[in-house]
N, C-alpha and C positions, 0 to 999 in steps of 0.2 A: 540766251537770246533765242527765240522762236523761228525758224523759216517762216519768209513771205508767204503768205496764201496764196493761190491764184482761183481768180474769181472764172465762174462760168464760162463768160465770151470771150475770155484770153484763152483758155483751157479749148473752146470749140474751135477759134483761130488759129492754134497750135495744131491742129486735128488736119486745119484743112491748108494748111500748106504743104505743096509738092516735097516729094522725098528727093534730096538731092545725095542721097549714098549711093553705095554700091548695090546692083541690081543682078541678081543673078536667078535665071533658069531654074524653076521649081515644076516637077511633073507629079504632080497629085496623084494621078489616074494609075501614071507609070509604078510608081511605088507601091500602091496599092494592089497591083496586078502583081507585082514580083515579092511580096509579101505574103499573097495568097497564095502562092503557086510551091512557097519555097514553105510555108508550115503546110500546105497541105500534103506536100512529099515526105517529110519531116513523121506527119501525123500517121499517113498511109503503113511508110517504113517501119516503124516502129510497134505500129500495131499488126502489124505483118509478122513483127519478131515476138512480140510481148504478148499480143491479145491471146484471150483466154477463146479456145472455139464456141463455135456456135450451133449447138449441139440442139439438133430435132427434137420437140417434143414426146416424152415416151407414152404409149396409148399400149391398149389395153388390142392394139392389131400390129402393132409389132413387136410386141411382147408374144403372140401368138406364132407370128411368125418367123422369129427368132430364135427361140424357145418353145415349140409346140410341147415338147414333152415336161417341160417345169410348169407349162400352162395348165396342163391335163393333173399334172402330181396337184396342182394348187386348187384346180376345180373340185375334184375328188376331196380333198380337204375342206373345204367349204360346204360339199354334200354332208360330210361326216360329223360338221361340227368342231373338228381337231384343229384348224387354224389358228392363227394369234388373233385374228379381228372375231371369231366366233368364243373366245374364253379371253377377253378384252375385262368385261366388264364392263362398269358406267363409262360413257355415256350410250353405250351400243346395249348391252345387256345386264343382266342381274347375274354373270355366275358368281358361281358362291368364290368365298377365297381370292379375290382376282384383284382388290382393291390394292396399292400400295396405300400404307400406313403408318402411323405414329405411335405406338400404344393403341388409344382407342380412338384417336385421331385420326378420321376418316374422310379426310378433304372429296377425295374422289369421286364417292357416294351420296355428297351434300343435295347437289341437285338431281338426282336420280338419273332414269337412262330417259336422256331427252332426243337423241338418234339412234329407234328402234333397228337393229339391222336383225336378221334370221338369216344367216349366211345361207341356206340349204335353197329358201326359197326366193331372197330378195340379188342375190348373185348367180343362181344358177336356174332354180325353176322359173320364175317371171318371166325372166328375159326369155327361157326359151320356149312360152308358149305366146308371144310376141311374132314368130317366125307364120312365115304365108304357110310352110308345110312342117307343121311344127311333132317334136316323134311322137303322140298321140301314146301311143301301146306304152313306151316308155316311161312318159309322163303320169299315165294311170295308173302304172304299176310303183311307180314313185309313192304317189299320195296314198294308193292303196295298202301301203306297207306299214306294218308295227316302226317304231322307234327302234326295237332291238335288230329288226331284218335290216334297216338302215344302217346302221353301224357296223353290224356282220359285214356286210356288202361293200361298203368305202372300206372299211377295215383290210379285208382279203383283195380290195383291189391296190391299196396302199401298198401293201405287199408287193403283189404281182409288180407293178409296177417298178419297186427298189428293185427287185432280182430281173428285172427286163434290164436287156443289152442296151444302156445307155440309157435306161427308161423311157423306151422305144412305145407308148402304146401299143403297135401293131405289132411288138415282141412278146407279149404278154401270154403267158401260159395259161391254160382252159382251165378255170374253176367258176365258181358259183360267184358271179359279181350281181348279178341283180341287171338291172337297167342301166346299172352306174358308168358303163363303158358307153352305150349309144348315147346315155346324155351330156358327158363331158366331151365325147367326138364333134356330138352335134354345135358344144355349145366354140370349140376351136374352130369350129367353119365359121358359126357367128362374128367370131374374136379377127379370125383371120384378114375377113369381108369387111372388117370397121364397120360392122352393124352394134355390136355390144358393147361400144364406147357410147355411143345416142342415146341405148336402150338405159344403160347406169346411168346414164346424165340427167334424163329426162322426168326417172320414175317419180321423183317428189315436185317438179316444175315441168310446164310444156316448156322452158325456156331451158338452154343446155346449160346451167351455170352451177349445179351441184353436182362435185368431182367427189364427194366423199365416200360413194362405193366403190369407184374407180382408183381413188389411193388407196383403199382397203384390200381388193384386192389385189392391186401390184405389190403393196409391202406384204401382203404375205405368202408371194413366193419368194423364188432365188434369184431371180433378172433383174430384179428393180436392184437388189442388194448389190449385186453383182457391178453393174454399171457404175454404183456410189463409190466401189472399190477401186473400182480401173480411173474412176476421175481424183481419187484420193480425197473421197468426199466422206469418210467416216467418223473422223475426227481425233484421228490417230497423228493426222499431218499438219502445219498451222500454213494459213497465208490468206490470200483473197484470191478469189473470183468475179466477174461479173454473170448475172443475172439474165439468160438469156429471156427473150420478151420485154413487153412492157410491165415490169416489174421489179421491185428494188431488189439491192442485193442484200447476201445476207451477212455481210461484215457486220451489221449492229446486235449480231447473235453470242458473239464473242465471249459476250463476258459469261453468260449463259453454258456455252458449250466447254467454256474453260473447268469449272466445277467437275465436271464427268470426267478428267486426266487425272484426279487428285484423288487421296484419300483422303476421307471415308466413303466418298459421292461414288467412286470408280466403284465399287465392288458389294456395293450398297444395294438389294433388293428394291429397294422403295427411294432410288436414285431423285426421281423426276420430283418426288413432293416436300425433298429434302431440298432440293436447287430450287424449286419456286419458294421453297418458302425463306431460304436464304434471301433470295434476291427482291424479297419483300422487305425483309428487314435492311436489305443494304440500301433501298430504296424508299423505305422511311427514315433512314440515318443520314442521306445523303437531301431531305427535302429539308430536317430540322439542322441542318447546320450550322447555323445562321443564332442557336436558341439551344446549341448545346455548348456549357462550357468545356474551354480546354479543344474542343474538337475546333471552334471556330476561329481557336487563335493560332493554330498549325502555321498558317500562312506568314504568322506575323516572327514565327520560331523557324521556320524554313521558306525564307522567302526567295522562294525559285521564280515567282513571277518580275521578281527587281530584276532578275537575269534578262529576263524575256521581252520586258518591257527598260533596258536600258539608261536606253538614247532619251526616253521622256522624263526618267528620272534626274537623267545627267543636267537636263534643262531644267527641270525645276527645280533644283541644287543651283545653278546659275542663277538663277532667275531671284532667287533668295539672296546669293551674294548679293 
């Protein structure tokens, strides 16, 4: 037998008669303010103990002046050529040998070198005839030079500098550098002054939004290295972080940077084209899922998600009874 229905205007009559229960004292405001006060102390505390710092952007001026003398070793290498970002290869240049490969699988090379860099001149010389009194005789003598007096000159200052006390440039013993001491001096005053973060930023855009000389050459000294060490950022340690800026974090790297702990990827010359291209195939097996047999019946062979989803199963088990 069905309950009565109640029509409309008994249903609005029921609505509008006085409440004759118990009436008790409700502070909306009040709750709302001791709710706010009591997670925002909560929130504060905790990330007071937990939160990850908030760590200053690193620039190419205090890198300079934290580091003058890894600045100088790292200028000098970029005069010489001898850097990691100047024997790169595609997408910066054409050296020879430089590509990681498969055989004759040559992902690297595909699109050629579409970010022309010349470490000698788009890192060091540009930038320093940019300056209002820029070193002139230096700079002449720079351009004016063979290819082989270049190399001699960073070569023997390379030197000088490893056997200087701490790699002191101003410890450097008298030899035959060439120009290469006043222009990597000149160009750490640049660095120092936060002029040669603008001057890298700017050279492909009036707008400052291309950082790609600027990460080039911080990875290829010792300071950038060095800080990724002290934060346990190498990938030697597992966990998260947050992202300091407006910018995400990089926990979605994970599975990426997992590959590099293991062998064969760890110890692998040609690491990075072995992981992308893993991560191709793990990410074309993971889109046909759906359309491979056996792979897409796992679920129905280990069903962890009944675990996970319980309480809905339990009910539509009930619901059948």
């Amino acid at each position: 037998m069905s309950a009565p229905t109640m029509s409309r205007s008994d249903r609005d009559g029921l609505a509008r008669r006085p409440w004759r229960g118990t009436v008790r004292e409700y502070d909306l405001f009040k709750e709302l303010t001791v709710a706010l006060v009591v997670v925002g102390l909560v929130i504060v505390g905790l990330s007071a103990i937990f939160g990850s710092p908030d760590e200053p952007s690193v620039t190419l001026k205090s890198w300079a002046q934290a580091e003058p003398a890894d600045f100088v070793a790292t200028a000098t290498a970029e005069l010489g050529g001898t850097s990691e970002t100047a024997g790169y290869g595609p997408p910066y240049n054409t050296t020879a040998d430089a590509t990681q490969t498969i055989g004759a699988f040559d992902l690297q090379s595909f699109s050629g070198v579409q970010l022309p860099i010349d470490t000698a001149k788009d890192l060091v010389i540009t930038p320093l005839t940019t300056l209002n009194a820029p070193p002139s005789a230096a700079l002449d003598a720079w351009n004016a030079a063979s290819d082989t007096e270049k190399a001699d000159w960073t070569a023997a200052y390379t030197d000088a500098l490893t056997n200087a006390p701490d790699g002191d440039p101003a410890q450097v013993a008298t030899g035959d550098y060439g120009p290469v001491p006043v222009l990597t001096d000149a160009l750490l005053t640049m660095a120092s002054q936060g002029a040669l973060d603008g001057v890298l930023n700017a050279q492909q855009s009036f707008y400052n939004n291309d950082y790609t000389r600027t990460i080039l050459f911080l990875g290829d000294g010792a300071y950038f290295g060095d800080l990724a060490t002290a934060a346990h950022l190498t990938g030697d340690q597992w966990g998260m972080m947050n992202e300091t800026g407006n910018t995400p974090g990089q926990s979605w790297l994970w599975l990426f940077s997992f590959w590099y702990q293991i062998e064969p990827f760890a110890s692998a010359p040609n690491a990075d084209l072995l992981v992308v291209l893993l991560m191709l195939v793990l990410s074309v097996l993971l889109t046909l899922v759906p359309f491979i047999p056996g792979l897409r019946d796992i679920p129905r062979w280990i069903p962890i998600h009944r675990l996970i989803w319980r309480d809905y199963y339990k009910k539509r088990a009930a619901g059948r009874g």
